[in-house]
Residue, then its C-alpha position, 0 to 999 in steps of 0.5 A: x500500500x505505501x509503495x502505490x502511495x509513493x509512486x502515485x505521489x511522485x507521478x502527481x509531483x511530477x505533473x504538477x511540476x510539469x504544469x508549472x514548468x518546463x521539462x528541462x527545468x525540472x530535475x529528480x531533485x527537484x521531485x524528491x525535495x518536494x515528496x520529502x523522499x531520498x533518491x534511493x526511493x525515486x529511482x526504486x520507481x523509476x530510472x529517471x524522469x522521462x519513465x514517469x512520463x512514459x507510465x503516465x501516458x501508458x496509464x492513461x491509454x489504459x484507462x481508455x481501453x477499460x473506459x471504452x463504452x460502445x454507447x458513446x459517440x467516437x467523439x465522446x470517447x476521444x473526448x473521454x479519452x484526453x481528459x488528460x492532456x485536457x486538464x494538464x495542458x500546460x504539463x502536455x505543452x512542455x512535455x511536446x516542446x522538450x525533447x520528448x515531443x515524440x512520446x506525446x505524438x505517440x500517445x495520441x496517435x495510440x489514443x486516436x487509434x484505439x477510440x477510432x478502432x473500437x467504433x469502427x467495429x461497434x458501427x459495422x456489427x451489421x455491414x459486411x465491410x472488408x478487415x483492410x477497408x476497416x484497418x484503412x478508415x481506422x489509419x484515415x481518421x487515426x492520422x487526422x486526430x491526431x495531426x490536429x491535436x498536434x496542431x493545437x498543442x504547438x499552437x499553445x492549445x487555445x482553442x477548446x478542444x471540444x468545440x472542435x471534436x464535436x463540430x467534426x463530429x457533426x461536420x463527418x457525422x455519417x462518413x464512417x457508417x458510409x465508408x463501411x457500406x461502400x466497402x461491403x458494396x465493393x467487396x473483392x473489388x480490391 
């Protein structure tokens, strides 16, 4: 129990650091200063600072997974989904702007392709779509998300990211059942 305790400690530490402040300005004794822990004990945890944001993201791809509700809209469970980076933007903005800009790319396209995996196979239940065509509209709509929440954390994340999911949302509401059916209407045609 005091193990969870300390390590859900220095992740929360470490977050709350990273909403401050910039990653590079951020140092393991900074982390075991503010935990009132020795070294020793950090790096029981962790190797070093760049595993805690590693488990950070894996934790929260996780918690999408078992959060998935095959009720919800794909918006909803992308929303569902960055609840995180939502609530943490400062944290995200100065992990993409470090040297570590690759982890929060691959993070989000690993969200964007699992909330985008799960509808797709919740909307063709019914159609007869092909496993390539389903494995295309996934990568499609997995790519897009996820250049465009690229695009609004390197724009300083100033538009609010659920007016823009909802209206693209609303502007492709259809496309995705539509490409299904095309698919089972072209089915060995590829």
């Amino acid at each position: 129990m005091a193990r969870q305790y300390t390590r859900k400690e220095i992740r929360e530490t470490f977050v709350r650091m990273l909403n401050e402040r910039p990653l590079n300005k951020i140092t393991v004794k900074d982390i075991v200063a503010e935990c009132e822990i020795n070294r020793n004990t950090f790096y029981y945890y962790y190797a070093d600072i760049y595993a805690i944001i590693e488990e950070i993201f894996q934790t929260e791809l996780q918690r999408v997974i078992e959060e998935y509700n095959d009720t919800l809209s794909w918006e909803e469970s992308f929303l569902v989904a960055l609840h995180f980076a939502i609530e943490n933007k400062k944290a995200i903005y100065h992990v993409y702007h470090s040297m570590e800009k690759e982890r929060v790319e691959n993070y989000l396209y690993a969200v964007a392709g699992r909330v985008m995996t799960y509808y797709v196979e919740n909307q063709s239940k019914e159609i007869r779509a092909s496993k390539a065509d389903k494995k295309l509209i996934v990568a499609f709509y997995q790519s897009a998300l996820t250049q465009m929440l690229l695009k609004w954390i390197a724009s300083g994340m100033k538009a609010d990211p659920e007016k823009v999911i909802r209206r693209i949302g609303k502007l492709f509401n259809g496309t995705i059942v539509f490409a299904l059916k095309r698919s089972a209407e072209m089915e060995g045609t590829w």
